[in-house]
N, C-alpha and C positions, 0 to 999 in steps of 0.2 A: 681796425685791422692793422696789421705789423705790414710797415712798407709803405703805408699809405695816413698820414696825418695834415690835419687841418691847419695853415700857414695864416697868420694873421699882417696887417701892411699893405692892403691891395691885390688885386686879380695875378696869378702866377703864372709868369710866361717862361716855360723851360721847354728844351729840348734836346735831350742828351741821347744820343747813340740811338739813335729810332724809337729810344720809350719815351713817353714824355707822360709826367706824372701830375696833372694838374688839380692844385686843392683849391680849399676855401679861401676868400679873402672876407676873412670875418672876424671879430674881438671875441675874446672866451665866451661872453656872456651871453651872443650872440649863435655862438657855434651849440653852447648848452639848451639853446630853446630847439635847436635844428628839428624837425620831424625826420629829413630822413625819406621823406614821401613827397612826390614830386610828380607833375606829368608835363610836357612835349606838348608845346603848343602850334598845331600846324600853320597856323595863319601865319607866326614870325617866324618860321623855317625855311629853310629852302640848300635845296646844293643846286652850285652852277659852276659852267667854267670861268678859268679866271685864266687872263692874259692868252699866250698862245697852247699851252701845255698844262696848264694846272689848274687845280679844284679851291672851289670857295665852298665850303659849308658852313649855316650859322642855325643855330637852334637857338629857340626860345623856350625855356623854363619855366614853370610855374612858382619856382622857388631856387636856391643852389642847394645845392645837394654836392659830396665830394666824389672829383672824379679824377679818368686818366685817359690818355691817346696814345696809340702806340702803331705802327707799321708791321704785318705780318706778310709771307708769303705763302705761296700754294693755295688758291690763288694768291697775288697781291691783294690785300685788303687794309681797309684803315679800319680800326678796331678800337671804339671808343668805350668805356666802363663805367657806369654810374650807379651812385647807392641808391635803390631803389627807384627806379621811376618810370611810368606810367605811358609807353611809347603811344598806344593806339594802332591804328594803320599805317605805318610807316612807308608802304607803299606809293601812296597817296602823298607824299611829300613834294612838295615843289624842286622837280628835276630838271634844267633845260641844258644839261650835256650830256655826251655818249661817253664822255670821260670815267663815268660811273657807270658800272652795268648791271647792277644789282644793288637792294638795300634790304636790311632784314632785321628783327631787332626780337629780343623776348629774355627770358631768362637765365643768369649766366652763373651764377651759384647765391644758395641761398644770402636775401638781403642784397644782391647786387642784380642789376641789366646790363646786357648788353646790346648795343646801336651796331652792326659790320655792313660797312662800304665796300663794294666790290669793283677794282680800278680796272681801267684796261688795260692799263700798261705800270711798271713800276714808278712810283712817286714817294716822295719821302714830306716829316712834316718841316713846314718853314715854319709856322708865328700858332701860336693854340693861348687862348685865354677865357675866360670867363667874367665878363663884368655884370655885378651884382648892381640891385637898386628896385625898381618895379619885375621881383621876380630877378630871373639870372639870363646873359645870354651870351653862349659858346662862340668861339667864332674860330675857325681851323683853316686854315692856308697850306696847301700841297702845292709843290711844285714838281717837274717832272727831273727822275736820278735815272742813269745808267745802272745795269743789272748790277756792279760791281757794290755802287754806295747803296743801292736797297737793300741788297744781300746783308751786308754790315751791320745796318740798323733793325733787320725781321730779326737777325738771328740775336740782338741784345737780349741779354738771360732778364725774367722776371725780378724784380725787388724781392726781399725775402720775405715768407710769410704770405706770399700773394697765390702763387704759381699750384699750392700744393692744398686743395681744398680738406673738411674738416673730413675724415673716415665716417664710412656708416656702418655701424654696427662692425665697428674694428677690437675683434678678438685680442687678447695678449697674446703674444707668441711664446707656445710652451714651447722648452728644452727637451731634448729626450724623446723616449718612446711615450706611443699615445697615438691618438685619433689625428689624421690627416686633415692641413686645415684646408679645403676649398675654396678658392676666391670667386666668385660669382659677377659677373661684369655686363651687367645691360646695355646694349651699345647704344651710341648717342645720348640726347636729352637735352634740355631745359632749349638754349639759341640754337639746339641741331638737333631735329626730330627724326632726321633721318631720313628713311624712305616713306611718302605720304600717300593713299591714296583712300577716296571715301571715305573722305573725316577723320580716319585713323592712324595715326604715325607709329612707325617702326619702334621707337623711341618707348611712345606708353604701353604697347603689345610685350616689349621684352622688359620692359620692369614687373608687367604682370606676369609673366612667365618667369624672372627670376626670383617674384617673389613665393611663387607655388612652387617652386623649385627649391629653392631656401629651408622651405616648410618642411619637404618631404625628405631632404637629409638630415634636419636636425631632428624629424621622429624615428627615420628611422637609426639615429647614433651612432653611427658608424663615422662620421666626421665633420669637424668642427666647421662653423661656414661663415665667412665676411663676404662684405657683397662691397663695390666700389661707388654705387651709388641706390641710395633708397628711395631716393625721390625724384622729380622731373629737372632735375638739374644736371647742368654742363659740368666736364671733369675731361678737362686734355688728356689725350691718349697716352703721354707719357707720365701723368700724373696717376695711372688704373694699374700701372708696373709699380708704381713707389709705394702705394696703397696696400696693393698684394703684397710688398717684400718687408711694409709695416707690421702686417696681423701675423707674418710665417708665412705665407700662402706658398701650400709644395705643389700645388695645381691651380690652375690656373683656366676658367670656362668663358668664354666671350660668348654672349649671346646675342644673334641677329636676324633680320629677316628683310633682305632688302631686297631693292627692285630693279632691274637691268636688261637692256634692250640686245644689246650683244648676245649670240649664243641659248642654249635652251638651258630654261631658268624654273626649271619646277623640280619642286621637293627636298627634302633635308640635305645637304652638304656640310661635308666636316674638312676643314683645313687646318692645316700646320703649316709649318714656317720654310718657305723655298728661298734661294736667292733670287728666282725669278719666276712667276707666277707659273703655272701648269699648263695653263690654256691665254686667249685672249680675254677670257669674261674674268676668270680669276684677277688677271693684272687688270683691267678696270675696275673691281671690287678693291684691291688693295688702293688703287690712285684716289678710290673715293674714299676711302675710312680714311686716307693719310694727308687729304688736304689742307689738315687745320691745323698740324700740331706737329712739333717734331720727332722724329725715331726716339722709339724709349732702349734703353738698355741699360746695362750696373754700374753704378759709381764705379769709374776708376781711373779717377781726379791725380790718386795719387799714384800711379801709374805714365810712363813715359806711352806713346803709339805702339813700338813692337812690345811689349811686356802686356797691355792689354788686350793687343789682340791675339797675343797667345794664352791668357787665361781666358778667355771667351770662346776659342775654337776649342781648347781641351772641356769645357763646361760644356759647348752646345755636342762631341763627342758623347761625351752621355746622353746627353737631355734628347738629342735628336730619336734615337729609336724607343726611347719613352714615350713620347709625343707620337710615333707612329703606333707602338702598343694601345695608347689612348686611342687614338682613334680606331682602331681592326676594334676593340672591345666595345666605342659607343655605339660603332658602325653593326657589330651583330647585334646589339641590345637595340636598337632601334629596328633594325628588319622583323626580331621577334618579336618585334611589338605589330609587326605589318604594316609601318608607317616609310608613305612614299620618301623615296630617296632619289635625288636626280641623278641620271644614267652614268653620271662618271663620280661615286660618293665621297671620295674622299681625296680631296686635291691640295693646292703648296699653293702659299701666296704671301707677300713679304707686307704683310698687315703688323705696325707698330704695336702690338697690342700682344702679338705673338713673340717680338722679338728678346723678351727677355733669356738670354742664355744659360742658366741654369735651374729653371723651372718650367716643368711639363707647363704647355699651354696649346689651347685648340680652340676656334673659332669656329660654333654653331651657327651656319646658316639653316635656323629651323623650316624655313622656306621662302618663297618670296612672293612678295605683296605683287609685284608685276603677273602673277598667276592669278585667274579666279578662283582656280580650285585649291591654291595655296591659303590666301587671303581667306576665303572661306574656311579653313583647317585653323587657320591661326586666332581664329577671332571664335572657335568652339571650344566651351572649358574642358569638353570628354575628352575632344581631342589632345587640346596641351597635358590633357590630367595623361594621357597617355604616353608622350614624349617626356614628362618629367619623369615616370615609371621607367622608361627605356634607358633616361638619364645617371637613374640613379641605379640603377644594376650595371649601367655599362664603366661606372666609376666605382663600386663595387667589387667588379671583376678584376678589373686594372689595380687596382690598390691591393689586391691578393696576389695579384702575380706580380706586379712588383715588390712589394714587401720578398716574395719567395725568393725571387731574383739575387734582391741585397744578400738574403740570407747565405746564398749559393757560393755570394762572392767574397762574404767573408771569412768561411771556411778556409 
Protein backbone atom coordinates (compact mmCIF):
# COMPACT_ATOMS: atom_id res chain seq x y z
CA UNK A 1 0.00 0.00 0.00
CA UNK A 2 1.25 3.62 -1.11
CA UNK A 3 2.49 5.47 2.25
CA UNK A 4 3.31 2.68 3.88
CA UNK A 5 6.67 0.46 2.96
CA UNK A 6 8.73 -2.21 4.57
CA UNK A 7 12.28 -0.38 5.89
CA UNK A 8 15.18 -2.89 6.14
CA UNK A 9 18.41 -2.04 9.19
CA UNK A 10 16.38 -2.80 12.44
CA UNK A 11 13.19 -1.96 14.36
CA UNK A 12 11.93 1.79 13.24
CA UNK A 13 11.62 4.26 15.80
CA UNK A 14 9.90 7.41 14.36
CA UNK A 15 7.74 10.11 15.50
CA UNK A 16 6.77 12.85 13.35
CA UNK A 17 3.79 15.21 13.99
CA UNK A 18 1.47 12.82 16.04
CA UNK A 19 1.70 9.94 13.09
CA UNK A 20 4.12 7.74 13.41
CA UNK A 21 4.53 5.28 10.76
CA UNK A 22 6.15 2.06 12.08
CA UNK A 23 7.47 -0.68 9.42
CA UNK A 24 9.31 -3.76 9.15
CA UNK A 25 12.78 -4.31 10.18
CA UNK A 26 13.38 -7.18 7.83
CA UNK A 27 15.84 -8.01 4.62
CA UNK A 28 14.00 -8.36 1.16
CA UNK A 29 14.09 -11.88 1.31
CA UNK A 30 12.71 -12.08 4.60
CA UNK A 31 9.96 -9.42 3.94
CA UNK A 32 8.99 -11.66 0.59
CA UNK A 33 8.13 -14.89 2.67
CA UNK A 34 6.00 -12.31 5.09
CA UNK A 35 2.32 -14.18 5.40
CA UNK A 36 0.83 -11.12 6.42
CA UNK A 37 -1.25 -13.03 9.09
CA UNK A 38 -0.49 -12.67 12.48
CA UNK A 39 -2.33 -12.91 15.95
CA UNK A 40 -2.00 -11.00 19.49
CA UNK A 41 -0.76 -12.82 22.01
CA UNK A 42 -2.33 -12.10 25.41
CA UNK A 43 -0.08 -13.55 27.79
CA UNK A 44 2.94 -11.02 26.43
CA UNK A 45 0.41 -7.91 26.44
CA UNK A 46 -0.41 -5.79 28.60
CA UNK A 47 -1.15 -1.70 28.99
CA UNK A 48 -0.23 -0.09 32.21
CA UNK A 49 0.63 3.24 33.57
CA UNK A 50 4.04 4.52 33.38
CA UNK A 51 5.57 7.10 35.50
CA UNK A 52 3.17 9.87 36.92
CA UNK A 53 0.97 10.58 33.67
CA UNK A 54 1.65 8.14 30.93
CA UNK A 55 0.79 4.81 29.21
CA UNK A 56 3.07 1.81 28.60
CA UNK A 57 1.58 -0.58 26.12
CA UNK A 58 3.50 -3.64 24.81
CA UNK A 59 2.13 -6.37 22.55
CA UNK A 60 3.30 -9.52 21.53
CA UNK A 61 2.93 -10.85 18.04
CA UNK A 62 2.89 -13.98 16.56
CA UNK A 63 4.92 -12.87 13.72
CA UNK A 64 5.70 -8.88 12.41
CA UNK A 65 3.44 -7.99 10.35
CA UNK A 66 3.77 -3.86 8.95
CA UNK A 67 2.41 -1.43 10.82
CA UNK A 68 1.68 2.29 12.14
CA UNK A 69 0.63 4.56 15.45
CA UNK A 70 -0.76 7.56 15.41
CA UNK A 71 -2.73 10.11 17.91
CA UNK A 72 -6.38 11.02 17.13
CA UNK A 73 -8.92 13.19 18.98
CA UNK A 74 -12.90 13.07 19.76
CA UNK A 75 -12.37 11.22 21.81
CA UNK A 76 -8.38 11.15 22.44
CA UNK A 77 -7.36 7.90 21.21
CA UNK A 78 -4.24 6.06 20.30
CA UNK A 79 -4.85 4.34 17.15
CA UNK A 80 -2.55 1.60 16.13
CA UNK A 81 -2.89 -0.21 12.30
CA UNK A 82 -1.74 -3.60 11.51
CA UNK A 83 -1.79 -5.69 8.25
CA UNK A 84 -3.90 -8.32 9.18
CA UNK A 85 -3.98 -9.58 12.50
CA UNK A 86 -5.83 -11.69 14.62
CA UNK A 87 -6.68 -9.55 17.94
CA UNK A 88 -9.03 -12.02 19.84
CA UNK A 89 -10.65 -10.61 23.07
CA UNK A 90 -8.88 -7.56 23.36
CA UNK A 91 -10.91 -6.75 26.29
CA UNK A 92 -9.49 -9.18 28.32
CA UNK A 93 -6.01 -7.65 27.89
CA UNK A 94 -3.91 -6.98 30.84
CA UNK A 95 -5.06 -3.22 32.01
CA UNK A 96 -3.92 -1.99 35.42
CA UNK A 97 -4.54 1.90 34.68
CA UNK A 98 -7.44 4.26 34.45
CA UNK A 99 -5.29 6.14 32.04
CA UNK A 100 -7.07 4.14 29.50
CA UNK A 101 -10.71 3.68 29.46
CA UNK A 102 -11.51 1.72 26.84
CA UNK A 103 -9.93 -0.86 24.16
CA UNK A 104 -11.47 -2.26 21.21
CA UNK A 105 -10.00 -3.57 18.17
CA UNK A 106 -11.47 -5.51 14.69
CA UNK A 107 -11.61 -4.55 11.37
CA UNK A 108 -10.31 -1.38 9.60
CA UNK A 109 -10.35 -1.86 5.73
CA UNK A 110 -9.84 -4.70 3.82
CA UNK A 111 -6.46 -6.70 4.66
CA UNK A 112 -5.69 -4.23 7.51
CA UNK A 113 -6.84 -4.14 11.66
CA UNK A 114 -7.24 -1.95 13.72
CA UNK A 115 -6.21 -2.01 17.83
CA UNK A 116 -8.02 2.07 19.42
CA UNK A 117 -7.00 2.96 23.00
CA UNK A 118 -9.32 5.24 24.59
CA UNK A 119 -7.19 7.97 26.87
CA UNK A 120 -8.59 10.06 29.53
CA UNK A 121 -6.93 12.73 28.99
CA UNK A 122 -4.82 13.95 25.85
CA UNK A 123 -1.22 12.24 25.44
CA UNK A 124 0.93 12.12 22.66
CA UNK A 125 3.41 9.27 21.35
CA UNK A 126 7.13 9.54 22.96
CA UNK A 127 9.26 6.12 21.73
CA UNK A 128 6.90 3.34 19.32
CA UNK A 129 9.13 0.31 18.02
CA UNK A 130 8.83 -3.06 17.11
CA UNK A 131 11.61 -5.79 17.87
CA UNK A 132 11.43 -8.80 15.76
CA UNK A 133 13.04 -12.41 16.62
CA UNK A 134 10.74 -15.05 18.50
CA UNK A 135 7.74 -13.65 16.84
CA UNK A 136 7.40 -9.53 17.05
CA UNK A 137 6.89 -7.33 20.02
CA UNK A 138 5.47 -3.66 19.92
CA UNK A 139 6.32 -1.51 22.63
CA UNK A 140 4.61 2.39 22.75
CA UNK A 141 5.41 4.96 25.27
CA UNK A 142 2.78 7.90 25.80
CA UNK A 143 3.37 10.60 27.90
CA UNK A 144 0.95 13.27 28.90
CA UNK A 145 0.50 16.85 26.23
CA UNK A 146 -1.44 19.84 26.87
CA UNK A 147 -4.54 20.32 24.57
CA UNK A 148 -2.48 22.76 22.35
CA UNK A 149 0.51 19.90 21.35
CA UNK A 150 -2.27 16.97 21.08
CA UNK A 151 -4.26 19.05 18.90
CA UNK A 152 -1.08 19.52 16.55
CA UNK A 153 -0.34 15.96 16.35
CA UNK A 154 -4.57 14.34 15.91
CA UNK A 155 -4.92 16.90 13.30
CA UNK A 156 -1.46 15.59 11.10
CA UNK A 157 -3.03 14.67 7.54
CA UNK A 158 -2.73 10.82 6.70
CA UNK A 159 0.44 9.67 4.31
CA UNK A 160 -0.90 9.53 0.73
CA UNK A 161 -2.66 6.52 -0.56
CA UNK A 162 -3.56 5.58 3.18
CA UNK A 163 -6.46 7.80 4.20
CA UNK A 164 -8.74 7.36 1.02
CA UNK A 165 -9.80 3.56 0.93
CA UNK A 166 -10.42 1.36 -2.55
CA UNK A 167 -14.41 2.54 -3.93
CA UNK A 168 -17.00 -0.11 -4.00
CA UNK A 169 -18.73 -0.43 -6.94
CA UNK A 170 -17.46 3.06 -7.98
CA UNK A 171 -19.35 4.09 -11.25
CA UNK A 172 -17.52 6.55 -13.88
CA UNK A 173 -18.79 9.77 -13.71
CA UNK A 174 -20.88 10.58 -16.87
CA UNK A 175 -20.80 14.16 -18.38
CA UNK A 176 -23.86 15.51 -19.51
CA UNK A 177 -27.52 14.51 -19.26
CA UNK A 178 -28.46 11.08 -18.29
CA UNK A 179 -29.61 9.17 -15.16
CA UNK A 180 -28.81 10.73 -11.66
CA UNK A 181 -26.01 8.85 -9.96
CA UNK A 182 -27.08 8.03 -6.14
CA UNK A 183 -24.38 7.45 -3.63
CA UNK A 184 -25.61 5.01 -1.13
CA UNK A 185 -23.53 5.16 2.30
CA UNK A 186 -24.23 2.43 5.11
CA UNK A 187 -23.21 4.16 8.18
CA UNK A 188 -20.36 2.75 10.36
CA UNK A 189 -18.53 -0.75 9.91
CA UNK A 190 -15.83 -2.99 10.10
CA UNK A 191 -13.76 -1.17 14.07
CA UNK A 192 -17.36 0.67 14.40
CA UNK A 193 -20.48 -1.27 14.29
CA UNK A 194 -22.23 1.37 15.44
CA UNK A 195 -25.23 0.95 17.56
CA UNK A 196 -25.26 -2.83 19.01
CA UNK A 197 -27.91 -4.57 20.66
CA UNK A 198 -29.06 -8.43 20.57
CA UNK A 199 -26.28 -9.66 18.66
CA UNK A 200 -26.94 -7.26 15.95
CA UNK A 201 -25.13 -4.09 14.95
CA UNK A 202 -26.39 -1.09 13.24
CA UNK A 203 -23.43 -1.46 10.92
CA UNK A 204 -24.51 -5.03 9.29
CA UNK A 205 -28.52 -3.98 9.33
CA UNK A 206 -27.63 -0.95 7.11
CA UNK A 207 -25.26 -2.67 4.65
CA UNK A 208 -28.23 -5.19 4.35
CA UNK A 209 -30.56 -2.44 3.80
CA UNK A 210 -28.20 -0.59 1.38
CA UNK A 211 -27.75 -3.55 -0.35
CA UNK A 212 -31.77 -4.20 -1.12
CA UNK A 213 -31.82 -0.65 -1.72
CA UNK A 214 -29.08 -0.69 -4.35
CA UNK A 215 -31.07 -3.63 -5.95
CA UNK A 216 -34.14 -1.85 -6.24
CA UNK A 217 -32.81 1.32 -8.02
CA UNK A 218 -30.83 -0.22 -10.43
CA UNK A 219 -34.07 -2.36 -11.59
CA UNK A 220 -35.87 -0.03 -11.52
CA UNK A 221 -33.33 2.45 -14.12
CA UNK A 222 -34.05 5.44 -13.23
CA UNK A 223 -30.44 5.96 -11.63
CA UNK A 224 -27.01 5.11 -11.67
CA UNK A 225 -25.98 3.90 -7.97
CA UNK A 226 -22.44 3.59 -5.96
CA UNK A 227 -22.43 2.75 -2.59
CA UNK A 228 -19.25 3.82 -0.24
CA UNK A 229 -18.88 0.79 1.32
CA UNK A 230 -19.98 -2.94 0.25
CA UNK A 231 -18.62 -4.90 2.82
CA UNK A 232 -18.20 -4.83 6.76
CA UNK A 233 -15.42 -2.35 6.59
CA UNK A 234 -14.40 0.97 8.10
CA UNK A 235 -14.32 4.15 5.75
CA UNK A 236 -13.76 7.69 7.72
CA UNK A 237 -16.52 9.93 7.32
CA UNK A 238 -14.79 12.19 5.30
CA UNK A 239 -13.45 9.73 3.16
CA UNK A 240 -17.96 8.70 2.12
CA UNK A 241 -17.79 12.72 0.67
CA UNK A 242 -14.42 11.97 -1.58
CA UNK A 243 -16.01 8.70 -2.65
CA UNK A 244 -19.46 10.25 -3.72
CA UNK A 245 -17.68 13.28 -5.44
CA UNK A 246 -15.42 10.10 -7.28
CA UNK A 247 -18.51 8.15 -8.99
CA UNK A 248 -20.44 11.90 -9.76
CA UNK A 249 -22.58 11.42 -6.79
CA UNK A 250 -25.52 14.35 -7.40
CA UNK A 251 -27.31 12.82 -4.14
CA UNK A 252 -26.08 11.78 -1.66
CA UNK A 253 -28.25 8.79 1.01
CA UNK A 254 -26.75 8.04 4.51
CA UNK A 255 -28.19 5.24 5.94
CA UNK A 256 -28.63 4.56 9.77
CA UNK A 257 -30.44 3.14 12.70
CA UNK A 258 -28.93 4.06 15.88
CA UNK A 259 -29.79 3.90 19.37
CA UNK A 260 -30.15 6.99 22.06
CA UNK A 261 -31.13 7.49 25.47
CA UNK A 262 -32.02 11.36 25.18
CA UNK A 263 -35.42 12.24 24.09
CA UNK A 264 -38.13 9.87 22.17
CA UNK A 265 -36.46 7.72 19.79
CA UNK A 266 -38.98 5.60 17.72
CA UNK A 267 -39.42 5.49 13.98
CA UNK A 268 -37.95 6.83 10.77
CA UNK A 269 -36.19 10.33 10.82
CA UNK A 270 -34.84 12.27 7.88
CA UNK A 271 -32.07 14.92 8.66
CA UNK A 272 -30.32 17.52 6.67
CA UNK A 273 -27.56 19.55 7.44
CA UNK A 274 -28.13 22.65 10.35
CA UNK A 275 -25.37 24.71 11.87
CA UNK A 276 -26.74 23.43 15.08
CA UNK A 277 -28.78 20.37 15.71
CA UNK A 278 -32.87 20.80 15.88
CA UNK A 279 -33.23 19.40 19.21
CA UNK A 280 -30.97 17.98 22.01
CA UNK A 281 -31.15 14.18 20.61
CA UNK A 282 -30.30 15.46 17.06
CA UNK A 283 -26.84 17.17 18.62
CA UNK A 284 -26.13 13.96 20.44
CA UNK A 285 -26.64 11.88 17.29
CA UNK A 286 -24.41 14.41 15.32
CA UNK A 287 -21.48 14.17 18.41
CA UNK A 288 -21.80 10.46 17.99
CA UNK A 289 -21.26 9.91 14.01
CA UNK A 290 -18.42 12.79 14.35
CA UNK A 291 -16.18 11.35 16.89
CA UNK A 292 -13.91 9.56 14.91
CA UNK A 293 -13.11 11.60 11.85
CA UNK A 294 -12.79 14.99 10.89
CA UNK A 295 -15.54 17.38 9.10
CA UNK A 296 -15.66 16.40 5.31
CA UNK A 297 -16.09 19.21 2.80
CA UNK A 298 -14.64 20.30 -0.94
CA UNK A 299 -11.15 20.75 -1.86
CA UNK A 300 -10.35 24.23 -1.78
CA UNK A 301 -6.63 23.97 -1.01
CA UNK A 302 -6.36 26.26 -3.69
CA UNK A 303 -8.40 28.79 -2.33
CA UNK A 304 -7.37 31.54 0.44
CA UNK A 305 -10.18 31.38 3.98
CA UNK A 306 -12.57 34.22 2.59
CA UNK A 307 -12.65 33.03 -1.20
CA UNK A 308 -13.72 29.52 0.22
CA UNK A 309 -16.11 30.29 2.35
CA UNK A 310 -17.67 32.30 -0.13
CA UNK A 311 -17.94 29.55 -2.80
CA UNK A 312 -19.38 27.07 -0.10
CA UNK A 313 -22.12 29.48 1.30
CA UNK A 314 -23.11 30.39 -2.60
CA UNK A 315 -23.06 26.19 -3.14
CA UNK A 316 -24.90 25.43 0.08
CA UNK A 317 -27.51 28.63 -1.34
CA UNK A 318 -28.66 26.16 -3.71
CA UNK A 319 -27.99 22.83 -2.24
CA UNK A 320 -29.85 23.76 1.03
CA UNK A 321 -33.58 23.82 -0.29
CA UNK A 322 -32.78 20.81 -2.34
CA UNK A 323 -31.89 18.77 0.52
CA UNK A 324 -35.18 20.20 2.06
CA UNK A 325 -37.21 19.04 -1.21
CA UNK A 326 -35.49 15.56 -0.60
CA UNK A 327 -36.60 15.33 2.38
CA UNK A 328 -40.75 16.78 2.12
CA UNK A 329 -40.53 13.87 -0.90
CA UNK A 330 -38.83 10.83 1.12
CA UNK A 331 -40.91 12.19 4.08
CA UNK A 332 -44.40 11.50 2.05
CA UNK A 333 -43.06 8.28 0.21
CA UNK A 334 -42.58 6.85 3.41
CA UNK A 335 -45.87 7.82 5.20
CA UNK A 336 -47.55 6.18 2.04
CA UNK A 337 -46.01 3.42 2.56
CA UNK A 338 -47.60 3.69 6.38
CA UNK A 339 -44.14 3.29 7.85
CA UNK A 340 -43.79 4.86 11.55
CA UNK A 341 -42.06 8.00 11.63
CA UNK A 342 -40.87 9.70 14.88
CA UNK A 343 -43.20 12.63 16.03
CA UNK A 344 -40.94 15.31 14.92
CA UNK A 345 -39.77 13.51 10.99
CA UNK A 346 -37.68 15.59 9.72
CA UNK A 347 -34.94 17.58 11.63
CA UNK A 348 -31.03 19.49 11.07
CA UNK A 349 -28.12 18.24 12.52
CA UNK A 350 -24.31 19.08 11.55
CA UNK A 351 -23.47 15.23 10.84
CA UNK A 352 -19.99 15.18 8.64
CA UNK A 353 -21.50 13.02 6.29
CA UNK A 354 -24.09 15.71 5.37
CA UNK A 355 -21.69 18.56 5.08
CA UNK A 356 -20.71 18.31 1.65
CA UNK A 357 -21.84 21.75 0.13
CA UNK A 358 -22.81 21.36 -3.26
CA UNK A 359 -24.56 18.08 -3.20
CA UNK A 360 -28.15 17.12 -2.08
CA UNK A 361 -27.43 14.91 1.01
CA UNK A 362 -29.89 13.45 3.82
CA UNK A 363 -29.21 11.10 6.57
CA UNK A 364 -31.94 8.16 7.08
CA UNK A 365 -32.53 7.32 10.42
CA UNK A 366 -34.49 4.19 9.42
CA UNK A 367 -35.21 3.80 13.13
CA UNK A 368 -33.68 2.85 16.20
CA UNK A 369 -32.33 -0.23 17.77
CA UNK A 370 -32.90 1.61 21.31
CA UNK A 371 -36.84 0.76 20.37
CA UNK A 372 -38.38 -2.86 20.50
CA UNK A 373 -40.70 -2.04 18.16
CA UNK A 374 -38.05 -0.32 15.90
CA UNK A 375 -35.51 -3.24 16.26
CA UNK A 376 -38.09 -5.51 15.42
CA UNK A 377 -39.17 -3.55 12.03
CA UNK A 378 -35.41 -3.35 11.10
CA UNK A 379 -34.52 -6.86 11.43
CA UNK A 380 -38.17 -7.94 8.99
CA UNK A 381 -37.26 -8.26 5.29
CA UNK A 382 -41.25 -7.19 4.51
CA UNK A 383 -40.55 -4.67 6.33
CA UNK A 384 -37.17 -2.91 4.76
CA UNK A 385 -38.72 -4.49 1.45
CA UNK A 386 -41.17 -1.65 2.32
CA UNK A 387 -38.95 1.37 3.25
CA UNK A 388 -36.80 0.58 0.23
CA UNK A 389 -40.16 1.06 -1.91
CA UNK A 390 -40.88 4.21 -0.06
CA UNK A 391 -37.02 5.07 -0.83
CA UNK A 392 -37.03 4.76 -4.14
CA UNK A 393 -40.34 6.68 -5.25
CA UNK A 394 -39.39 9.37 -2.60
CA UNK A 395 -36.09 9.81 -4.80
CA UNK A 396 -38.07 9.37 -7.83
CA UNK A 397 -40.26 12.25 -7.12
CA UNK A 398 -37.49 14.51 -6.19
CA UNK A 399 -35.40 13.90 -9.21
CA UNK A 400 -38.54 15.09 -11.36
CA UNK A 401 -39.04 18.02 -9.72
CA UNK A 402 -35.83 18.93 -9.51
CA UNK A 403 -34.81 18.21 -12.94
CA UNK A 404 -38.34 20.63 -13.62
CA UNK A 405 -36.93 23.25 -11.47
CA UNK A 406 -33.42 23.38 -13.52
CA UNK A 407 -35.37 23.47 -16.50
CA UNK A 408 -37.60 26.60 -15.25
CA UNK A 409 -34.48 28.21 -14.47
CA UNK A 410 -32.86 28.04 -17.51
CA UNK A 411 -35.38 29.55 -19.56
Amino acid sequence: MEGLRRRSGGALRSVAAGLLAAMLALSGAAAQELSGLARLLPDGSSIAGRGWSGVAVELQLSQPVPWRVRVMDGPPRLVMDFREVEFGPVEDLARDTDRVTAVRAGSFRPGWSRLVLELARPMVIESADMRTGEGARIAVRLRKADEAEFAARAAAPEPPGWALPKAADLPRPVQGEGPLTVVLDPGHGGIDPGAERGGVSEASLMLTLSRELKEALVRDGTFRVAVTRAEDVFVPLEDRITLAREAGGQVFVSLHADAIAEGEAVGATLYTLAEEASDAAAAALAERHDRDDLLAGIDLTGHDDLVAGVLMDLARTETGPRNERLALALEAAIKRRQIAMHRHPRQAAGFSVLKSPDMPSILVETGFMSSDADLARLRDPVWRARMVSALVEGLKIWAREDAALKDMLRR
